[in-house]
C-alpha positions as CSV (number, residue, x, y, z in Angstrom):
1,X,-15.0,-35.4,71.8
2,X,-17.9,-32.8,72.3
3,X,-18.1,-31.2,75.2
4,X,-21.0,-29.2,76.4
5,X,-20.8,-25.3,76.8
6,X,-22.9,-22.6,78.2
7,X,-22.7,-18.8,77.4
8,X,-23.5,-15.6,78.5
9,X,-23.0,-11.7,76.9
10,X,-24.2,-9.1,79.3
11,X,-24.1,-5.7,78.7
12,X,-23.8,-4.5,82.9
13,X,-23.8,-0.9,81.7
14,X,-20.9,-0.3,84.4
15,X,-19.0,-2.9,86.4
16,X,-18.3,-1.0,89.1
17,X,-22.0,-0.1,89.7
18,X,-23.3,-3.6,89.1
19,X,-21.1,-4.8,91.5
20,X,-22.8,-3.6,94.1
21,X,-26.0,-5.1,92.5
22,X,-25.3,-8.8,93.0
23,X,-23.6,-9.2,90.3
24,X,-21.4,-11.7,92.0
25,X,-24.5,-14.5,92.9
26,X,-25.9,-13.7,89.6
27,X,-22.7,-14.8,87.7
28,X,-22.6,-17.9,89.7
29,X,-25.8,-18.5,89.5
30,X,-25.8,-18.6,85.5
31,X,-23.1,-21.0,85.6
32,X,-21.4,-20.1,82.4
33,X,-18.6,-21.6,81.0
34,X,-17.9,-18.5,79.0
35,X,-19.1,-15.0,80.2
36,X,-18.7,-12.3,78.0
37,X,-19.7,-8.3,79.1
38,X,-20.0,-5.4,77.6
39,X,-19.7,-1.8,78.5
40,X,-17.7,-2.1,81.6
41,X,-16.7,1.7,81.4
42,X,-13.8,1.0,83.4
43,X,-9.5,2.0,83.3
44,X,-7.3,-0.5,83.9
45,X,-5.9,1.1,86.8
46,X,-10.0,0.8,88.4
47,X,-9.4,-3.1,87.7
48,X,-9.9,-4.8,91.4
49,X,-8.8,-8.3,92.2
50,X,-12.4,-9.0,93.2
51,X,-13.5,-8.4,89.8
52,X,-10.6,-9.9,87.8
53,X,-10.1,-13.0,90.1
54,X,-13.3,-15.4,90.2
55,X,-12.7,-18.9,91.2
56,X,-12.4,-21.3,88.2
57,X,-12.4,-18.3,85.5
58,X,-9.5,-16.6,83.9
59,X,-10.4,-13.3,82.8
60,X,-9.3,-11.1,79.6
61,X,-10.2,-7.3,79.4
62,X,-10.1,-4.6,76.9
63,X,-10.4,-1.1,78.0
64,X,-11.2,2.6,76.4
65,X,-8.3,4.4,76.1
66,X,-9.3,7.4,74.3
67,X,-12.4,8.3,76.7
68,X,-12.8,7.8,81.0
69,X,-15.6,5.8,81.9
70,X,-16.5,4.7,78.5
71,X,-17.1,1.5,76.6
72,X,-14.5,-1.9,77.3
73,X,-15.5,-5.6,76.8
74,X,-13.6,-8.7,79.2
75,X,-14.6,-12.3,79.0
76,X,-14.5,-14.7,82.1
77,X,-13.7,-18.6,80.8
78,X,-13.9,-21.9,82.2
79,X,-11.7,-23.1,79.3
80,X,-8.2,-21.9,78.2
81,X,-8.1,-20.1,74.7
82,X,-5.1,-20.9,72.8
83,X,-5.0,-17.0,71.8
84,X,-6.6,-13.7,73.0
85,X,-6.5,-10.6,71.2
86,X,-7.3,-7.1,71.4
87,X,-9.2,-5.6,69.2
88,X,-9.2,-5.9,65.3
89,X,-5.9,-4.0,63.9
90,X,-8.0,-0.9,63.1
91,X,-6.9,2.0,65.6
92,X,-10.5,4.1,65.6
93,X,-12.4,1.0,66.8
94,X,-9.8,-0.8,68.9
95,X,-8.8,2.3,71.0
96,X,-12.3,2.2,72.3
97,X,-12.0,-1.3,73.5
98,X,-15.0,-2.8,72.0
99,X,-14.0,-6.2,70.5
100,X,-12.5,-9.3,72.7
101,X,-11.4,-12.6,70.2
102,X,-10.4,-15.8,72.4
103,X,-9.8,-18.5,69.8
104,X,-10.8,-21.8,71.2
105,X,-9.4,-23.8,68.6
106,X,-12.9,-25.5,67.8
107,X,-14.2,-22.1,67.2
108,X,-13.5,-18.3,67.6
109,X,-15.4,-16.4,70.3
110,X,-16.3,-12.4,69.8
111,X,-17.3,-10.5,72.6
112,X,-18.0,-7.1,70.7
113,X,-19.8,-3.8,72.4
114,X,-21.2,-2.4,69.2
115,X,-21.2,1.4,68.8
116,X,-24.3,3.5,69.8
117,X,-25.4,5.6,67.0
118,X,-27.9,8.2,68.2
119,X,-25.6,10.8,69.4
120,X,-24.7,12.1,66.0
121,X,-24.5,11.7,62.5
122,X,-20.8,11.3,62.8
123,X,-20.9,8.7,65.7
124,X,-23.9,6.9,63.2
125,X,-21.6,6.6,59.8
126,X,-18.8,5.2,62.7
127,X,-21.3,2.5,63.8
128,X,-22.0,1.6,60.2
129,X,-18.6,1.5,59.2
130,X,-17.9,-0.6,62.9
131,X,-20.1,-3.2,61.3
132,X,-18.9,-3.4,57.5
133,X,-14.5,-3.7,58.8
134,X,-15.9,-5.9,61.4
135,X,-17.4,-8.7,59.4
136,X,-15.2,-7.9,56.8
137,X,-12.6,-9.0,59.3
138,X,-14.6,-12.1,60.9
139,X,-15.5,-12.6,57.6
140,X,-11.4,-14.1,56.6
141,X,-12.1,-16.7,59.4
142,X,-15.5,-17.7,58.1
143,X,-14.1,-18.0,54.8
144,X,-11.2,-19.9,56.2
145,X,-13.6,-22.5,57.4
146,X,-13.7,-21.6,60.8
147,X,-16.2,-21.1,63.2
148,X,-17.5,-18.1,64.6
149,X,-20.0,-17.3,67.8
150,X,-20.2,-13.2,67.7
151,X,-21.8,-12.0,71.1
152,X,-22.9,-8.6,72.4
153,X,-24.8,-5.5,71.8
154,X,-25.1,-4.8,68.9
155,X,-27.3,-2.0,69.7
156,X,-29.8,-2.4,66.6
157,X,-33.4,-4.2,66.9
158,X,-33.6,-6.2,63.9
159,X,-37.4,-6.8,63.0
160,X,-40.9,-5.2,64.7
161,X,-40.8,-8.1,66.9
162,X,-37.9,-6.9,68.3
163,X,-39.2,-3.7,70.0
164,X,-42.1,-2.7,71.7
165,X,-42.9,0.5,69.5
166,X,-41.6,0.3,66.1
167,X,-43.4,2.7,63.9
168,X,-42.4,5.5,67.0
169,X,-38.6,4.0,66.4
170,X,-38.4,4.2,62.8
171,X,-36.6,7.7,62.7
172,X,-34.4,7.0,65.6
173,X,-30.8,5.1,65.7
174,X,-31.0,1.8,66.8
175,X,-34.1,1.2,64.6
176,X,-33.2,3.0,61.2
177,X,-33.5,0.8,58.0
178,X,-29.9,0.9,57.5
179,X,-28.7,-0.3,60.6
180,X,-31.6,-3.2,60.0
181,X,-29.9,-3.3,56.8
182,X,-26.7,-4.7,58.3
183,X,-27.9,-7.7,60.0
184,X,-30.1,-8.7,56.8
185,X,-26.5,-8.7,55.3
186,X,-24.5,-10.4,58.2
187,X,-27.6,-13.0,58.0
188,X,-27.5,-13.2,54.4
189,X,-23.9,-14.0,54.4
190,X,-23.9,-17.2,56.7
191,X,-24.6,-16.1,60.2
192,X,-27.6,-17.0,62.5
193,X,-28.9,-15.1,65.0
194,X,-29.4,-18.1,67.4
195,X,-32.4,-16.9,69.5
196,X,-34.5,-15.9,66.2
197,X,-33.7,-19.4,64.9
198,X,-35.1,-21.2,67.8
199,X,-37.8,-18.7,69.2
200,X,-39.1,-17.4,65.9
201,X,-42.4,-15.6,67.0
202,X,-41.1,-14.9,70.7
203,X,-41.4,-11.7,71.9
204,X,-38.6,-11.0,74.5
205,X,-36.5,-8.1,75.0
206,X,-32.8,-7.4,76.1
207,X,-32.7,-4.2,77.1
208,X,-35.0,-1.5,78.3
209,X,-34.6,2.5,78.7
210,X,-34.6,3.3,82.8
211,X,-37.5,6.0,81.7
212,X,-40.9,5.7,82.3
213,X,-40.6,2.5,83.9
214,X,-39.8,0.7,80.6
215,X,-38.7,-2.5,82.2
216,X,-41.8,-2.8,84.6
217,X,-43.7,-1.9,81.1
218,X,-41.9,-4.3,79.2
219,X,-41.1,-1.7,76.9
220,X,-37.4,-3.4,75.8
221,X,-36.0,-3.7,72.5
222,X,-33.7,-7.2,71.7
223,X,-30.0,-5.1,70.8
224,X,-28.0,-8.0,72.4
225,X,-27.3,-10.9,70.4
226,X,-25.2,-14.4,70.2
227,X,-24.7,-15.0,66.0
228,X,-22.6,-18.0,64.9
229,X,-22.0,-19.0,61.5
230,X,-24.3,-21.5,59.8
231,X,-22.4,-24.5,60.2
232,X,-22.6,-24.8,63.5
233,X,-26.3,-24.8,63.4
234,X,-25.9,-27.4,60.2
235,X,-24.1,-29.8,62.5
236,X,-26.4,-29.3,65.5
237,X,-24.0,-28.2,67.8
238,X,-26.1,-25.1,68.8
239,X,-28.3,-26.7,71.3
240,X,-31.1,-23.6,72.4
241,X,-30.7,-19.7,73.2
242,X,-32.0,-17.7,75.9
243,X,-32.9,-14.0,77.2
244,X,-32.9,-14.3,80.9
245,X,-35.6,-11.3,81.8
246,X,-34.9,-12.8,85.3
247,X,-31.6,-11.5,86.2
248,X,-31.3,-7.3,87.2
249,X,-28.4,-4.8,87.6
250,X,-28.2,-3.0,84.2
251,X,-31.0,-1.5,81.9
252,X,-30.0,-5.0,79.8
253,X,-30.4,-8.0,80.4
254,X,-27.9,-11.5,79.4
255,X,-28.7,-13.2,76.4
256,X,-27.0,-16.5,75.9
257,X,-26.9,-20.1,74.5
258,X,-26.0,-23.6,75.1
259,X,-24.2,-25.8,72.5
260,X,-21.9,-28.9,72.1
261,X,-18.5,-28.1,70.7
């Protein structure tokens, strides 16, 4: 029997910091039965009890172990996975601590932090190769008949809907034809991007810079997605998808959706 679940991936740009930005009544007041952040920039020695206990959730973490204050993932669930693991058996992108799987039996939960390309040329071709050995990877449990829900930021805005200036972005990472490449592919081999399949002419963003009062501006870009593979959608257990422009604390915002499973 089907029971019904709520989502949410939220990149808090630092835990420690949105801590002390309600981040406490927010969580509670989404409700989720599977809460999924990104970019916690925190060691696992700065882990507290009031962040890693929360009543009714069991809580799984991945941290950076290469840089301090720097990237890490952890999921908070209502429901007991039958497996957690760390990262995807490739040392360059796991040592980062950007990829959380909790399988679920029913399906296989992703929280992923997706590299940021715009530092370098070097730190670009890593992105790009982040997303070809990741879906290559998610790709054997798709194949396997499984299915998949892939959350996070993803840090690319797919289409001109999904940024407030994209003729300005064009030459900049995040909005370069080859990172929009990739999710034509990861759509073209089975996934959906769940909020474009319900809300295909919406205009919402995820995340905006803290310059120029881009949020006040709505001047966001949608980076942060929740993609599951197409037979979830097929069998209707995908119920809607959200951007909550309500909830503050980090330059993003949580996406989410709600589905039967």
């Amino acid at each position: 029997m089907s029971e019904k679940l709520k989502l949410i991936s939220w990149n808090v740009n630092g835990i420690r910091a949105v801590m002390n930005k309600n981040f406490l009544k927010s969580f509670k007041s989404m409700d989720a039965d599977i809460f999924a952040v990104q970019e916690t920039r925190l060691g696992e020695k700065q882990l507290t009890d009031e962040m890693k206990h929360i009543d009714g959730y069991e809580s799984y973490w991945s941290y950076s172990t290469v840089k301090k204050g720097y990237s890490g993932v952890a999921v908070f669930t209502k429901r007991k996975p039958c497996q957690v693991r760390h990262g995807i058996g490739i040392p360059k992108y796991d040592d980062e601590g950007r990829i959380l799987e909790l399988d679920f039996k029913d399906f296989v939960f992703f929280n992923i932090y997706f590299p940021n390309g715009k530092m370098s040329e070097e730190r670009l071709q890593y992105k790009l190769d982040f997303y070809r050995d990741f879906f290559e990877y998610a790709d054997k449990y798709k194949n396997d008949g499984r299915s998949l829900i892939i959350t996070g930021d993803y840090n690319t805005a797919h289409n001109e809907i999904d940024l407030k200036n994209p003729k300005a972005n064009e030459k900049n990472s995040g909005f370069l034809r080859i990172e929009r490449d990739w999710l034509d592919k990861i759509i073209g081999n089975g996934y959906v991007d769940t909020f474009r399949h319900f809300y295909p002419d919406t205009v919402k963003y995820s995340w905006w810079s803290y310059r120029f009062k881009a949020r006040e501006r709505n001047a966001g870009w949608r980076i942060d997605y929740c993609f599951v593979t197409k037979d979830m959608m097929d069998r209707g257990q995908i119920k809607d998808a959200f951007i909550d422009n309500d909830i503050h604390g980090s330059d993003h915002c949580p996406t989410g959706l709600t589905a039967e499973v």
